[in-house]
C-alpha positions as CSV (number, residue, x, y, z in Angstrom):
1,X,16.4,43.6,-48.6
2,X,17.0,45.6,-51.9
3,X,17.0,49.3,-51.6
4,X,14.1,51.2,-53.5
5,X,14.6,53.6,-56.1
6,X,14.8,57.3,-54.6
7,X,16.3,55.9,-51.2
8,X,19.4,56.8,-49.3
9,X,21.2,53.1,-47.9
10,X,25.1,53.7,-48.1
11,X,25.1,53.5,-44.0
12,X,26.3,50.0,-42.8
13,X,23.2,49.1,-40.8
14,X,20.7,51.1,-42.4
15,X,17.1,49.6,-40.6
16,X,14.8,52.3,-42.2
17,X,15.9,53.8,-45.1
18,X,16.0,57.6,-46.1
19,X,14.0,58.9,-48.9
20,X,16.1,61.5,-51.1
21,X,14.7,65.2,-50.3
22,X,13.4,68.0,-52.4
23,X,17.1,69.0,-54.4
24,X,18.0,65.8,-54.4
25,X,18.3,62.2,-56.2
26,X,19.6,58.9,-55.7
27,X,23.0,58.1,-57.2
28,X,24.1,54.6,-56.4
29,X,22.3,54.1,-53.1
30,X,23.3,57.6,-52.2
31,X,20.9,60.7,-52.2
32,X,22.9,63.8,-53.6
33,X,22.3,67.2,-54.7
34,X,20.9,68.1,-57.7
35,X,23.7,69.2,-60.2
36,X,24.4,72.5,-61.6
37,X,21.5,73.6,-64.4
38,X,19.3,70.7,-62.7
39,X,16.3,70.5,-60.5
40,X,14.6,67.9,-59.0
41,X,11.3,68.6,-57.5
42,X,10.1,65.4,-56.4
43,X,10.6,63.0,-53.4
44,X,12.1,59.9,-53.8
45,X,13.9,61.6,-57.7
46,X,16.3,59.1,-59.2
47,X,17.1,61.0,-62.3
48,X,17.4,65.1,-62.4
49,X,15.7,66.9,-65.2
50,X,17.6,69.7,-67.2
51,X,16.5,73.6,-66.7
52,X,15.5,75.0,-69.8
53,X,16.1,77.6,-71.3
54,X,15.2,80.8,-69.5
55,X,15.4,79.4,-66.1
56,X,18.1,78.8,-63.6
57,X,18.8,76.0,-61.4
58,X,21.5,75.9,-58.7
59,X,23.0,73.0,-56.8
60,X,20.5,71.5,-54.9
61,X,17.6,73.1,-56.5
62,X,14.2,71.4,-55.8
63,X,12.5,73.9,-58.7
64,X,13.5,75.6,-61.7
65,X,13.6,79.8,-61.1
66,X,12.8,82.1,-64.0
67,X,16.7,84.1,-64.6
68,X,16.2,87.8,-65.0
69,X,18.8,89.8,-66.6
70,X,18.6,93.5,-64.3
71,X,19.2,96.5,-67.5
72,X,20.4,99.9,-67.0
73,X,17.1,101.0,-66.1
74,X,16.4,98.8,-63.3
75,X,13.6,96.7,-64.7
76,X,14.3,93.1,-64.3
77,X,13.8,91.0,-68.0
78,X,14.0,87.1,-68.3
79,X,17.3,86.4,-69.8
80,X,17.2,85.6,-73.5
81,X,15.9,82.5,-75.3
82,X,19.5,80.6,-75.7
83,X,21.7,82.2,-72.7
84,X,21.7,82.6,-68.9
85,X,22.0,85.5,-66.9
86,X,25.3,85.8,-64.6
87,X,24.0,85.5,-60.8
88,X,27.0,87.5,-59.4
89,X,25.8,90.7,-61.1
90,X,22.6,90.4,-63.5
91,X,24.3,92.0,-66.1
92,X,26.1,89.7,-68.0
93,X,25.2,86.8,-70.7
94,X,26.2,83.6,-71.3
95,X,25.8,80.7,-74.1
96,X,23.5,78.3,-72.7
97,X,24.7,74.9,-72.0
């Protein structure tokens, strides 16, 4: 039988398939992580959909999180329309892909 959309049936001898998780989709047969600046939060997700802008999505993320930017005063902002805020120290910007 033809493996469905959204499952996992690389393994020789697969009997019952595995449906790709929250974070991930289904790449030829495979279920892998969601890429960088991706999400996908549905079961079964063949195709990963794109964070936009003023959100951040790591590998494997199943949602999209809103990025703050941290200022000098210690109030978190979202990061500005158009860039993303650097993870390793909330401080920095960077042109949007």
């Amino acid at each position: 039988m033809a493996c469905d959309d959204g499952y996992n049936c690389v393994d020789t001898g697969v009997i019952f398939p595995r449906e790709c998780i929250y974070g991930q989709y289904e790449d030829n047969f495979a279920c892998v992580a969601c890429l960088e600046d991706k999400y996908c939060e549905e079961m079964k997700a063949t195709v990963p959909v794109a964070c936009e802008s003023g959100y951040k999505c790591h590998t494997g993320a199943p949602h999209k999180l809103p990025a703050y930017t941290k200022a000098q005063s210690n109030d978190y902002h979202l990061c500005e329309e158009g860039y993303y805020c650097d993870a390793a120290d909330f401080g920095g910007l960077g042109v949007s892909q």
